[in-house]
NUDRENTOR-410100 format. One record per residue (C-alpha): x, y, z; residue in three letters. Coordinates in steps of 0.001 Angstrom, whole numbers, plus 500000, padded with zeros to 6 digits. Layout:
BEGIN
+--------+--------+--------+-----+
:   east :  north :     up :   r :
+--------+--------+--------+-----+
:      X :      Y :      Z : ALA :
...
+--------+--------+--------+-----+
! end
This chain:
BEGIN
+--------+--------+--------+-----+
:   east :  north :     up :   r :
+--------+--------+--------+-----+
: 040467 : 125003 : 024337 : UNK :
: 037250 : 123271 : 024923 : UNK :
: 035005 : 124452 : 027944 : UNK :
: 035129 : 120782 : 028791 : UNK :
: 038897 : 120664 : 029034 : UNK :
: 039219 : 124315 : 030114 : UNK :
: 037745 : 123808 : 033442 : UNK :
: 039005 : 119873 : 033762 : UNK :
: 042321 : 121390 : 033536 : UNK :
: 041731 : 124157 : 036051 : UNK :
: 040244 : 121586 : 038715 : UNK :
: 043238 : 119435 : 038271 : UNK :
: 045533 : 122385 : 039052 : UNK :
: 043201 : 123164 : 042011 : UNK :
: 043858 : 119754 : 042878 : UNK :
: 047467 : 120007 : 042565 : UNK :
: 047931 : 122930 : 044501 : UNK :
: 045433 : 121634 : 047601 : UNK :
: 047497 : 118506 : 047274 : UNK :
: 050673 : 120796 : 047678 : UNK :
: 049058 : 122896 : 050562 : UNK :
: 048568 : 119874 : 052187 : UNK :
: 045437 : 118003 : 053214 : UNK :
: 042379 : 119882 : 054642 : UNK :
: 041682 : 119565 : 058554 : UNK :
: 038792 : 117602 : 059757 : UNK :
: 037363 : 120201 : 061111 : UNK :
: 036811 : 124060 : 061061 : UNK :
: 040063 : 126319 : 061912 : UNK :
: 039282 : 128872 : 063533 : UNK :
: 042742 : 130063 : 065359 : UNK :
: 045468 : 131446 : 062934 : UNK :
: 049036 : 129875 : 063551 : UNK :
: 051763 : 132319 : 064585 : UNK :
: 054576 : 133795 : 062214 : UNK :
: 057392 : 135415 : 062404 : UNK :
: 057026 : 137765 : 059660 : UNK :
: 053843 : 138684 : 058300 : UNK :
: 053460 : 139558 : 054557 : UNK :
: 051566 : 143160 : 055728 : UNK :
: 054919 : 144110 : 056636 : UNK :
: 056484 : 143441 : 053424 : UNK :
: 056275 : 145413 : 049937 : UNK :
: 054259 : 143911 : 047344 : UNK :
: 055364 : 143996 : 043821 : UNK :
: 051787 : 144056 : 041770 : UNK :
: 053417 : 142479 : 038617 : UNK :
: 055148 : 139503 : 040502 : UNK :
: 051671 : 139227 : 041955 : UNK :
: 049902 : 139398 : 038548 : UNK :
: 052263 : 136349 : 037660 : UNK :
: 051242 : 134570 : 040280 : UNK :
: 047307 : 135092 : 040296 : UNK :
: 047298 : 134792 : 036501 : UNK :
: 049704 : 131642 : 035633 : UNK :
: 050173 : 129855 : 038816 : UNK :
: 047023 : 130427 : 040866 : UNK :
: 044747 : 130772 : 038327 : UNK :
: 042232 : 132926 : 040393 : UNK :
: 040303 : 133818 : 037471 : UNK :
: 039812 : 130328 : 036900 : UNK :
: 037061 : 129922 : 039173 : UNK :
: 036275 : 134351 : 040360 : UNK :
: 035237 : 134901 : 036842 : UNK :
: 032125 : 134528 : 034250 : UNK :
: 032208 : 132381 : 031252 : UNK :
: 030981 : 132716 : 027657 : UNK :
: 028945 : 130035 : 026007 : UNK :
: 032110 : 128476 : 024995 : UNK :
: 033810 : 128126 : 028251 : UNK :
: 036088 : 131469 : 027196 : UNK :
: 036448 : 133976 : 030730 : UNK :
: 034686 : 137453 : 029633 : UNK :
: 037323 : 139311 : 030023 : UNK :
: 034825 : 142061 : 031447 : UNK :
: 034023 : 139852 : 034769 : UNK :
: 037689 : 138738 : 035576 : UNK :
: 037780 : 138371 : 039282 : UNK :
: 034158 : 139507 : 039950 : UNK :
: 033060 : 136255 : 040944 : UNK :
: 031422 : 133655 : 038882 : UNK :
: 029795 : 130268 : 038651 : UNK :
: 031557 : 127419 : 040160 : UNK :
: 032326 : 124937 : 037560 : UNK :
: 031025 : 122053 : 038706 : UNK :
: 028834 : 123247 : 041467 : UNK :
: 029965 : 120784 : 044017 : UNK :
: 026869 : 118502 : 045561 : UNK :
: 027314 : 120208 : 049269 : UNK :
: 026500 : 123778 : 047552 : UNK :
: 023804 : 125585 : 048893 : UNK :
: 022392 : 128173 : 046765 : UNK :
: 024587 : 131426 : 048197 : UNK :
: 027565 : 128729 : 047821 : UNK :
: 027415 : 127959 : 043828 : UNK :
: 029278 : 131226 : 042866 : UNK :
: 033193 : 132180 : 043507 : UNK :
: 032921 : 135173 : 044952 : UNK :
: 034086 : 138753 : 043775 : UNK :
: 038057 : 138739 : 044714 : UNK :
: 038823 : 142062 : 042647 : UNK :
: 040282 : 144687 : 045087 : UNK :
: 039762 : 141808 : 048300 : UNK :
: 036375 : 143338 : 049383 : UNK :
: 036592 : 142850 : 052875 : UNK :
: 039408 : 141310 : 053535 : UNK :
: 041520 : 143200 : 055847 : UNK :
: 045975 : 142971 : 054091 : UNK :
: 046266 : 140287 : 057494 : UNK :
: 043232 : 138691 : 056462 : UNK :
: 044514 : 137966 : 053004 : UNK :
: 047263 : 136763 : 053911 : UNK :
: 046377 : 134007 : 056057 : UNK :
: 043899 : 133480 : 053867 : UNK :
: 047332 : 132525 : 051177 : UNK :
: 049663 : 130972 : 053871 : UNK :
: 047414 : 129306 : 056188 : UNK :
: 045199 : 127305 : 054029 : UNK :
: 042517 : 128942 : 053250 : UNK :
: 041080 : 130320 : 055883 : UNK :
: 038624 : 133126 : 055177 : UNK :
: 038463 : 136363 : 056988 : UNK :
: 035971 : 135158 : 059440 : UNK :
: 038458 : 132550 : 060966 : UNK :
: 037005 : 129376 : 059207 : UNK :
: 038411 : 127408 : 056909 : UNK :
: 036838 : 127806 : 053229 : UNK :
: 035555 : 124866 : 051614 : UNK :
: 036653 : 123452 : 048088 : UNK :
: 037107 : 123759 : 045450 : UNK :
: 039528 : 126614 : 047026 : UNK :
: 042562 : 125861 : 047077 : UNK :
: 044407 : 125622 : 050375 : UNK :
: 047417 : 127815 : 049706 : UNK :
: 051003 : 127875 : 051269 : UNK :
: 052387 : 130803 : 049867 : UNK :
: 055313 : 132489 : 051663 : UNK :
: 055559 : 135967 : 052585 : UNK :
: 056817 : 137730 : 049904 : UNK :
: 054446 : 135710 : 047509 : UNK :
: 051196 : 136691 : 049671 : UNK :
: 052390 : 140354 : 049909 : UNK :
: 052781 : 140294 : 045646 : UNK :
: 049103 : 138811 : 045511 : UNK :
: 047906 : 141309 : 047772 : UNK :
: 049464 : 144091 : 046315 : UNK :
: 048040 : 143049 : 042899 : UNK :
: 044373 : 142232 : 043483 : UNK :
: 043906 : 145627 : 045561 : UNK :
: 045044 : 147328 : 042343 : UNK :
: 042705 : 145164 : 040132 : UNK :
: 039256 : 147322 : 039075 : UNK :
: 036434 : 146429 : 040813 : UNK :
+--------+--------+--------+-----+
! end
């Protein structure tokens, strides 16, 4: 695959799933919504959660370097990497995914708003594109957690 098409078919799966998370507010969130039962509580199955970072969120997609030819070095998956395109906002601290391997900083409640709330990052504001504004449920969030705190940093 061409690094052209690579990442044109990443954003339009980014699209798709911010499209499926529904649309962004106008403004910054800053006050999580209440649930009944949060994804901390429940056991994360690692693999399940591979499946989902790897073939349905793509995370690497965007938290990972590139070769010349568009191909992820395997050596940088989830360590953060370029933003393909840059968007036009971007400052310069803003034109690189950052490193999601092992969810430095990001307390298990965190990370899971962060993947059933919309994106909201662990300060309590929502992120800005291209990330995607998840809905995952519970048991989804608790496999992606479970899997990216065993991933090397």
């Amino acid at each position: 695959m061409t690094k052209s098409v690579g990442m044109a078919w990443a954003m339009g799966v980014v699209l798709l799933l911010t499209m499926a998370g529904g649309a962004p507010s106008a403004g910054p969130v800053t006050v999580a919504q209440e649930r009944t039962e949060p994804a901390a509580s429940i056991a994360g199955d690692a693999r399940r959660g591979q499946y989902i970072v790897e073939h349905v969120a793509m995370c690497g997609e965007c938290h990972s370097s590139r070769d010349a030819q568009g191909t992820i070095l395997e050596d940088t998956r989830f360590l953060g990497g370029p933003m393909p395109p840059a968007p036009s906002w971007a400052a310069d601290w803003a034109t690189r995914a950052p490193r999601n391997a092992g969810l430095p900083g990001y307390t298990d409640a965190q990370a899971e708003r962060l993947l059933r709330e919309g994106a909201i990052g662990r300060r309590g504001v929502q992120l800005r594109p291209p990330m995607p504004r998840f809905r995952m449920t519970a048991q989804d969030a608790a496999d992606v957690i479970a899997y990216m705190r065993s991933v090397p940093r």
